[in-house]
DRENLOSE-684074 format. One record per residue (C-alpha): residue in one letter; x, y, z. Coordinates in steps of 0.2 Angstrom, whole numbers, plus 5000, padded with zeros to 4 digits. Layout:
N
aXYZ
...
***
This chain:
862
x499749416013
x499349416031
x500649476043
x500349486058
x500849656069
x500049746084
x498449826082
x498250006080
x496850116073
x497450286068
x496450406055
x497750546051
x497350696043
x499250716039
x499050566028
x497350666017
x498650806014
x499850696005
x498950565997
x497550675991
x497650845981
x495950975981
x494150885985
x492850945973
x491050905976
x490950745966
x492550665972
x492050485979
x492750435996
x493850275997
x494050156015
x495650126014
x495849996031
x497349876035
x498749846046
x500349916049
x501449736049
x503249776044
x504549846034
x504949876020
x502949896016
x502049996029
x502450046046
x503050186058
x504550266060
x504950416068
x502950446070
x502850466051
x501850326043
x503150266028
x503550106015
x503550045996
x501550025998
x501150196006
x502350305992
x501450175981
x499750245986
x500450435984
x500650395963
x499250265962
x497950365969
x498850555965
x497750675955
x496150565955
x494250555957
x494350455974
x494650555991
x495550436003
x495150396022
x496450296029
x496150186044
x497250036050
x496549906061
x496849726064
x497149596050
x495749496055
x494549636058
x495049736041
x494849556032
x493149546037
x492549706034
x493049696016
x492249536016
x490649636019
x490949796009
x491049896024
x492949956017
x493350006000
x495049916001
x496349846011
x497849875999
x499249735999
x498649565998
x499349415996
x498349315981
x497449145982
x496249055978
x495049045993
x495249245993
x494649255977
x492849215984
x492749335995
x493349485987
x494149565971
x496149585966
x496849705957
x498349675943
x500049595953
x500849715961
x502449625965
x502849435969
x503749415988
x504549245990
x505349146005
x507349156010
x508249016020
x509349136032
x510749066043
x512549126051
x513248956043
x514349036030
x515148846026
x513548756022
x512348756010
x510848746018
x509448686006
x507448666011
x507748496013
x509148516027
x507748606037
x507248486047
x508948456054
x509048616062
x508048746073
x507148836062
x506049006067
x504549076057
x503249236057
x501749166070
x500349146056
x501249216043
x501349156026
x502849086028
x502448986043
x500848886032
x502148856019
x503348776030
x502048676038
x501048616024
x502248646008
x503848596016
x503148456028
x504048546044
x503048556059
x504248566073
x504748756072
x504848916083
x503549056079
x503949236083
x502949386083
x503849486069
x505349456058
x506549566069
x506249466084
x506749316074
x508249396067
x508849456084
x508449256090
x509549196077
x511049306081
x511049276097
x510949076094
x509149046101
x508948976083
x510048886069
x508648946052
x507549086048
x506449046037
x505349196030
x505049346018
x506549406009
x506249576008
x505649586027
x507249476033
x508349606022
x507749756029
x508049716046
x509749656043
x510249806035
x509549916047
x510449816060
x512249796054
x512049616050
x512149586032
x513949506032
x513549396050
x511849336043
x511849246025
x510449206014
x510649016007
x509148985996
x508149155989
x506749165980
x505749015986
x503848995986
x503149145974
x501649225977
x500649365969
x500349515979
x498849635973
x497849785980
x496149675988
x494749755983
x492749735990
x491749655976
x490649805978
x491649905971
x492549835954
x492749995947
x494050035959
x495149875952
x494949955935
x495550115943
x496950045949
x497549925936
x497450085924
x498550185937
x499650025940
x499950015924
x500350225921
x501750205935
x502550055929
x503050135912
x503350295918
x504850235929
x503950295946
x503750105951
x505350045949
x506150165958
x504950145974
x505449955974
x507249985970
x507150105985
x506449985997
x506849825993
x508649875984
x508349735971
x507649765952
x505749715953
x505049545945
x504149655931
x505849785926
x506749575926
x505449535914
x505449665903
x507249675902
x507349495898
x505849545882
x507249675879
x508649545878
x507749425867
x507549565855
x509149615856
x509849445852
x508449415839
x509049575830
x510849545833
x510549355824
x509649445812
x511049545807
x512349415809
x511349295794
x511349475783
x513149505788
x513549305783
x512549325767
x513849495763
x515149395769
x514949265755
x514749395742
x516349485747
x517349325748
x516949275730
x517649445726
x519049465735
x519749305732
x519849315711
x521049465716
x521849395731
x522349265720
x523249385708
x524049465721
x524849335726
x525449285711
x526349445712
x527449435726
x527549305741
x528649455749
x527249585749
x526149475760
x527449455773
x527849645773
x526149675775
x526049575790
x527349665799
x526649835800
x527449935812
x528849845814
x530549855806
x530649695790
x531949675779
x532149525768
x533649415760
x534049275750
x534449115754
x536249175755
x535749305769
x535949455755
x534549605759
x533349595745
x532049745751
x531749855768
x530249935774
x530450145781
x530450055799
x532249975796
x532750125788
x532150255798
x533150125812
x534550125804
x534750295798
x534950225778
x533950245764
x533350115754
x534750095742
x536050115754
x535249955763
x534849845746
x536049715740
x537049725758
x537449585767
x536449555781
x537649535797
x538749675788
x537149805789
x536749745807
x538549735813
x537949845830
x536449715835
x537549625851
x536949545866
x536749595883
x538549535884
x538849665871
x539449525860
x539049545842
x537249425839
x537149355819
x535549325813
x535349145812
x534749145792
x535848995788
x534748885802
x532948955795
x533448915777
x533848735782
x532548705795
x531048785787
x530348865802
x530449015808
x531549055823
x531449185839
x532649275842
x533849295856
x533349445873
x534049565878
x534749635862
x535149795857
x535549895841
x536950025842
x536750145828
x537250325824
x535650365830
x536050275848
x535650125855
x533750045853
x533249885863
x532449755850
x531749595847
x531149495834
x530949335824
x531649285807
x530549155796
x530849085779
x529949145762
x529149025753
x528849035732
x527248935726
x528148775724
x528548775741
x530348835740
x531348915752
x532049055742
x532649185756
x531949265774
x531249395781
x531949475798
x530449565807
x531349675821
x530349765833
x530949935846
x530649895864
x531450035870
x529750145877
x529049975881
x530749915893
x530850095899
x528750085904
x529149925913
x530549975923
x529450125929
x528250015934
x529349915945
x530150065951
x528350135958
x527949965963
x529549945974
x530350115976
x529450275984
x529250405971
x529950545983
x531550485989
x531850345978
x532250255993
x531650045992
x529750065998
x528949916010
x528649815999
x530749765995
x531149816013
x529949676017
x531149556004
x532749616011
x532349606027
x531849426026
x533349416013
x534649506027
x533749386042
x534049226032
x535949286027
x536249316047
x535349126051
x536349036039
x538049126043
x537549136061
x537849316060
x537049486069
x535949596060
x535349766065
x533549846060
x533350036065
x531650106063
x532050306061
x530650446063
x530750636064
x530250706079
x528750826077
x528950836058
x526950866057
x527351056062
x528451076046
x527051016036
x525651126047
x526851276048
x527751276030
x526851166019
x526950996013
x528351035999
x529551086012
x528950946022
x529650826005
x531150926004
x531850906020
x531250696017
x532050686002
x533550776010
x533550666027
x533650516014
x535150546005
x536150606021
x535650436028
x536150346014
x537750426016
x538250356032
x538050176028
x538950036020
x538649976002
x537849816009
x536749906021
x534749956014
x534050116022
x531950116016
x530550246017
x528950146023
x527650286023
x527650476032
x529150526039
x529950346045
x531250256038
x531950106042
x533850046041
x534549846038
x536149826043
x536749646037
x538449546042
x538649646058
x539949596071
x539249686088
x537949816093
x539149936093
x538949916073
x537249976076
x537450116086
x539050206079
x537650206065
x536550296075
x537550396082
x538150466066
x536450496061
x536050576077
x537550696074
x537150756058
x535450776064
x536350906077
x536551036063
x535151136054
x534551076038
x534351196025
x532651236017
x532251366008
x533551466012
x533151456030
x533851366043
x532751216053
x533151106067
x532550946066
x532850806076
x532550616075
x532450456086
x532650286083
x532350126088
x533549976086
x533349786086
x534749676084
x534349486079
x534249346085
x534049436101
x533049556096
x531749446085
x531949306075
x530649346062
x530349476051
x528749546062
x529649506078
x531249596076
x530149746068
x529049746082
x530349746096
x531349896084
x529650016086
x529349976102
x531050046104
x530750186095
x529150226106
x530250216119
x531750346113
x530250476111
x529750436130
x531450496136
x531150646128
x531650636109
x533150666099
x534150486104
x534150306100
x533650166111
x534049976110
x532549836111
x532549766130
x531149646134
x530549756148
x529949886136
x528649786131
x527849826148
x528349996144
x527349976128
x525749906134
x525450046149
x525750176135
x524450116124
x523450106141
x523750306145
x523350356127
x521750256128
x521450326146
x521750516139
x520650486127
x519250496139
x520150586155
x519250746149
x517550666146
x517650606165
x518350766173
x520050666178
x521150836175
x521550946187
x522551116189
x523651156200
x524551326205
x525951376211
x526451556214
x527551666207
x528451786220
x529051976216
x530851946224
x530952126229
x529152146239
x529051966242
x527251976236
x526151856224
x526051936209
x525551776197
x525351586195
x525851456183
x524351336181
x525151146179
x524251006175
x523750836185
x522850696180
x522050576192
x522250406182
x520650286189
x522050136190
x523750246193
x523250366206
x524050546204
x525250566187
x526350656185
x526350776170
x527950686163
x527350506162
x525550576149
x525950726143
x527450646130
x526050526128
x524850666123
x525850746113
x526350596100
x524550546098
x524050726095
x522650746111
x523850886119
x522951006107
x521250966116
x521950946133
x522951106130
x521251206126
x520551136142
x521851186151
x521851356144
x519851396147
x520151316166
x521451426170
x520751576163
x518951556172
x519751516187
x520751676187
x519151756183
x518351666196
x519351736207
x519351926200
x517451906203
x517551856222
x518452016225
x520251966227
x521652056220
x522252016200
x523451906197
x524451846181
x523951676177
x525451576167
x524851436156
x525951306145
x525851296126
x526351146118
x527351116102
x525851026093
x524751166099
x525751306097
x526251256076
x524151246072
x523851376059
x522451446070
x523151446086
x523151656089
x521051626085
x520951496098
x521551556112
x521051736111
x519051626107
x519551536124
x520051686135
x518551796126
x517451686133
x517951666150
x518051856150
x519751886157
x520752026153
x522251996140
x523352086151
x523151966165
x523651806152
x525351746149
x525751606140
x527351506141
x528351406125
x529751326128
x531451366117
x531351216106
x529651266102
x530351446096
x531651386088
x530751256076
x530251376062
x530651576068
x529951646058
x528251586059
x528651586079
x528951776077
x527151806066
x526151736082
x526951776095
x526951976087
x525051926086
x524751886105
x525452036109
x524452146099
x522952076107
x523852106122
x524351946128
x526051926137
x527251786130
x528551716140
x530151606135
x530151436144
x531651336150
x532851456144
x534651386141
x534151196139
x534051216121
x534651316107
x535151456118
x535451576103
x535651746108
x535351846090
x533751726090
x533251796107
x533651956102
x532451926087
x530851866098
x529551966104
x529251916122
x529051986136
x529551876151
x531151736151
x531151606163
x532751536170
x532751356167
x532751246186
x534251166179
x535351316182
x534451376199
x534651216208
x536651226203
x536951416205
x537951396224
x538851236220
x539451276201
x540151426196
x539851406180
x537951386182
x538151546191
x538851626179
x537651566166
x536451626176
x537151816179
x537451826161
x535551776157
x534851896170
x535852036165
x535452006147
x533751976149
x533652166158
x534752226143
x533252156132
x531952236143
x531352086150
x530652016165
x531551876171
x530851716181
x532051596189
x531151406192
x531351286205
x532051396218
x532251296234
x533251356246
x533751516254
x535551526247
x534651496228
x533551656232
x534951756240
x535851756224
x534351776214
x534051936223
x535651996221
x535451986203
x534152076203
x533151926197
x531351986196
x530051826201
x530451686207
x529451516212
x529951356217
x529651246234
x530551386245
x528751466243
x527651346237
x527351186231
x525951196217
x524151166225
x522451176222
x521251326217
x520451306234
x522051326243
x522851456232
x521251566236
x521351536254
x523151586252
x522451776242
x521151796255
x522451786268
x523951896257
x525251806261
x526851886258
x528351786258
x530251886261
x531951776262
x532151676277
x530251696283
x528451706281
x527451846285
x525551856284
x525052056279
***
């Protein structure tokens, strides 16, 4: 076989080491010379020479009385040298006729045969449909003779090696490949193309590969038949070729075909012993089955009916025998049961009408055939009721008399209560019971239909639970079923009889609301749900806040079609989770837009850290009675390549739903923490740096060994770290809320309590947490002079914070009437736009170098 490759001539010593064990003094020296052409047979990968014929080479020439001195060189050059006995061997060869002149073959090795290759999958492209297309070839390859002289093709392109051909034909440079299967194969498999690129006709053109030998040495052929023939019934060979060309080799087909045929032979053999038996038996059995028959026609029938419950009867339908089956059915012995009318002793076998069913016998005695019975039956006994069928056929004596019947009854029972739990798992979720996606599929279409033809309105809502993979992290996946299972049935509860409410998967459900007369059908629907969802839902013993938000389309409006209106109901959906949870949102066309920038952001985030697009900002904290900075809160911005600046509301709801807040939370984390450290190091005073835990984040399991791994590794003291959970986040399971945050303390950490008073607002549970700092929501700041109750939300939390031993933080102060108050309250920090809008690290540093101090009404530079 001559394949042609670039030339190289390499002697590695590596190669002695592996192929060759301990030299002794007699040991003969082998030239080994030939070319590196290709995978799967020999070539370089990595820097490591590797292929079926080099591990070939290792079991071949293992253990023996040749040393080996590998070279590789040319095809035409190592051709020639073996021509003249200046090499030993060449290994591989492909076997012909003018080569057996010039040197000697060892036994076949393998066969390698040509492949028509091509990204037609329609056709069925045959050798003879070659010359209609463009059809590439191996420059003086094996193949490219063939194709030339066997095939009669001689306009074709040539290319240096098979995976310049491949890559020719992928791109549409050319329609054909014709070439070595093995070769071609490889290369699609290593390059991902197996389903793009098709054989159409394998195995084509055999020839014989053997190891070509120099006729000055024919002992090495013996040699290497001997070894040839070791590693083929050991095993060894058919794993190398299996390994490589991930095929069974031509000799393991052969063989197995030897195996076959005396497989068959055997089995035919055993089949005419088996006949002859047969015969014998028959001859036997038939002088007794004759006398048996004589005996009773009845007992054949019985026999036949194993298993199943038989009684018999005369002609005039009176029970003649019963089998334990009947009996054991009825809850009769046999006596009871003998000489009793038939419909008397079945008088509780009725219809699904529950209508009393009577044996036909009358019909079978006259028509001579046996009849099936009617379905759905059932057999009310004592013993309860059995579902049955069965089949009643007439008895026969030898004069071909009907002389009675024989009712054959069988219990479906376990057999109907097997089918109907498969159709429930089939179309019901196992959990909640609720109709799964496959029958919400039917009912919508069922429901869309209905509407069309009554030209009514139909309602779909699409229902998810907000964050409900923190029950799942936090309290396990058991509770996480409970409170599903429970979430289904109060659903269920709020809807009409005609309504369908379905779990498709996770923790959505989705609700048909057919025959509607307005959208406000729909929405008093979902506000129902969204009050109930209000209240805390018991698991455990333990009380849970959950809430939900949903998504609503109303056909024809809405969609039209099945995938339209369910479309348009999650893009709803996707939209009540923008606007913050917990509410439902009807489908306008314009959130489609909505949609589409979404899926743009969360594709952006994906990479924003990657690019360095994040950025923090600071902005300070002020001591209200000094006037002094005494910390920062680090916030968030991205700079979006197409958007410009965003603000943290517009991705961060974004970040959270798709789950990359946990990343960008870390980031933001490390950044804050070695900027503080940063600026410790540049010798400017400490400062309390304030940084934002998500809910996502907060819930992880691990979340205490993450950040004290992040702040470790910025070195920054605990003491000068606070981090800030909002009250939602708190409330969502306490008890785990109080076991980290007790943690973070230990390690000396401080926690403070975010947006305090636009959430739960529980006083005991506040009592309850172990924080140390509580931060006035901006909410109640910006309303404190023009609202009195705002001001005296805001007394009350400041004084009860102080109670508590807290320090208290009032946001978005920004004006000087704001801070007065604050500072009559003895409010403790204070930021907001009054001070400081939030800026840059290199402008927050400048600020510290200059210690500004800020006091109400002015701005003083200490």
């Amino acid at each position: 076989m001559k394949v042609k490759c670039f030339g190289i001539n390499l002697c590695v010593f590596s190669l002695l080491l592996i192929f060759c064990q301990v030299v002794y003094a007699k040991t003969d020296t082998i030239i080994y010379e030939t070319e590196l052409y290709g995978p799967p047979f020999k070539f370089i990968e990595d820097g490591e020479i590797s292929g079926f014929e080099i591990e070939l080479n290792q079991y071949i020439f293992s253990g023996s009385e040749y040393r080996f001195d590998y070279r590789f060189n040319t095809w035409e050059k190592v051709y020639e040298k073996l021509k003249n006995g200046e090499i030993d061997t060449c290994g591989l060869l492909v076997v012909n006729e003018e080569r057996k002149k010039d040197i000697l073959f060892s036994d076949t090795v393998m066969n390698i045969y040509i492949s028509i290759y091509s990204k037609e999958k329609n056709k069925n492209i045959g050798i003879k449909d070659l010359e209609k297309y463009r059809v590439g070839v191996g420059k003086e390859q094996y193949s490219e003779h063939i194709l030339k002289d066997s095939v009669g093709i001689s306009n074709y392109t040539t290319f240096v090696d098979v995976e310049e051909a491949i890559d020719a034909l992928n791109e549409g440079k050319i329609d054909v490949i014709f070439e070595n299967q093995d070769v071609v194969n490889h290369y699609l498999i290593k390059k991902g193309l197996t389903g793009k690129i098709i054989p159409h006709k394998t195995e084509l053109f055999p020839v014989k590969v053997a190891y070509g030998v120099s006729k000055r040495n024919p002992e090495l052929v013996k040699y290497i038949n001997e070894r040839l023939d070791s590693v083929k019934k050991n095993g060894i060979y058919e794993q190398l070729y299996r390994k490589h060309f991930l095929r069974p080799s031509d000799f393991y087909r052969r063989k197995q075909r030897i195996r076959n045929f005396a497989a068959m032979l055997a089995l035919l053999v055993l089949l005419a012993l088996l006949q002859v038996y047969i015969r014998h038996l028959k001859k036997k059995i038939s002088k007794a089955y004759r006398e048996l028959r004589k005996q009773h026609e009845w007992l054949r029938i019985t026999l036949s009916s194993i298993g199943e419950a038989v009684i018999t009867t005369d002609e005039n339908g009176t029970v003649t025998f019963s089998n334990y089956e009947i009996q054991k059915m009825l809850g009769l012995s046999e006596e009871e049961i003998l000489g009793k009318k038939l419909d008397k002793l079945l008088s509780g076998l009725v219809d699904k009408r529950e209508k009393v069913y009577k044996i036909p016998i009358e019909e079978v005695v006259n028509r001579g055939s046996m009849i099936k019975l009617e379905t759905d039956l059932s057999l009310v006994t004592p013993g309860g009721r059995r579902l049955v069928e069965g089949t009643v056929a007439p008895i026969r004596n030898d004069s071909d008399v009907i002389i009675g019947t024989v009712v054959a009854l069988k219990d479906i029972t376990e057999i109907k209560k097997k089918d109907e739990i498969l159709y429930n798992m089939e179309y019901y979720d196992p959990l909640t019971g609720l109709p799964n996606r496959s029958l919400f599929s039917d009912r919508l279409k069922m429901a869309l239909a209905q509407s069309k033809r009554n030209n009514e309105m139909c309602a779909l809502i699409i229902l998810d639970l907000d964050n409900f993979k923190a029950i799942n992290d936090t309290l396990g996946h058991s509770v996480g079923d409970m409170l599903l299972k429970q979430v289904a049935e109060k659903i269920k509860g709020y809807l009409r009889e005609v309504d369908t409410v379905a779990r498709i998967g996770g923790d959505e459900f989705i609700i048909i609301q057919p025959q509607i007369k307005d959208i406000n059908d729909a929405t008093r629907a979902a506000d129902r749900i969204l009050k109930k969802f209000q209240q805390p839902w018991i698991l455990e013993g333990k009380e849970y806040y959950i809430t939900a938000s949903m998504g609503i389309g109303i056909y024809p409006n809405g969609g039209e079609d099945p995938q339209t209106i369910f479309k348009n109901a999650d893009t709803a959906l996707y939209r009540a989770k923008e606007l913050g949870r917990n509410n439902y949102q009807l489908y306008t066309e314009s959130m489609n837009q909505k949609v589409l920038q979404r899926l743009d952001i969360e594709n952006s985030l994906r990479r924003a850290i990657e690019k360095e697009e994040f950025v923090l900002f600071y902005q300070p904290q002020i001591d209200i009675k000094t006037g002094k900075i005494v910390g920062f809160e680090a916030l968030l911005r991205w700079y979006h390549p197409d958007y410009g600046l965003m603000p943290p509301m517009e991705f961060i709801p974004v970040a959270e739903d798709s789950g990359l807040i946990v990343v960008i939370g870390e980031w933001v984390l490390e950044t804050a923490c070695r900027q503080n450290k940063k600026w410790i190091e540049c010798g400017l005073e400490p400062h309390l740096i304030s940084v934002n835990l998500s809910a996502r984040q907060f819930q992880r399991s691990n979340i205490v060994e993450v950040i004290d791994r992040i702040r470790s590794s910025t070195g920054l003291a605990p003491e000068l770290l606070e981090l800030e959970i909002t009250e939602s986040t708190a409330m969502q399971d306490l008890s785990f809320t109080i076991d980290v945050l007790n943690q973070l303390r230990k390690k000396g950490i401080r926690v403070s309590l975010d947006d305090f008073g636009t959430g739960y607002s529980s006083l005991n549970y506040l009592r309850q947490l172990p924080i140390d700092t509580l931060k006035i929501d901006k909410s109640f700041v910006q309303d404190i002079r023009a609202n009195s109750k705002e001001e005296a939300i805001a007394k009350t939390v400041i004084s009860l914070a102080h109670k508590l031993d807290l320090t208290v933080v009032a946001e978005g102060v920004e004006t000087k009437e704001q801070l007065l108050f604050l500072k009559k309250e003895k409010c403790d920090k204070a930021q907001g736009y009054l001070f400081s809008k939030p800026l840059p690290a290199e402008e927050i540093e400048k600020m510290l170098r200059d210690k500004k101090c800020f006091v109400i009404g002015e701005e003083v530079d200490n």
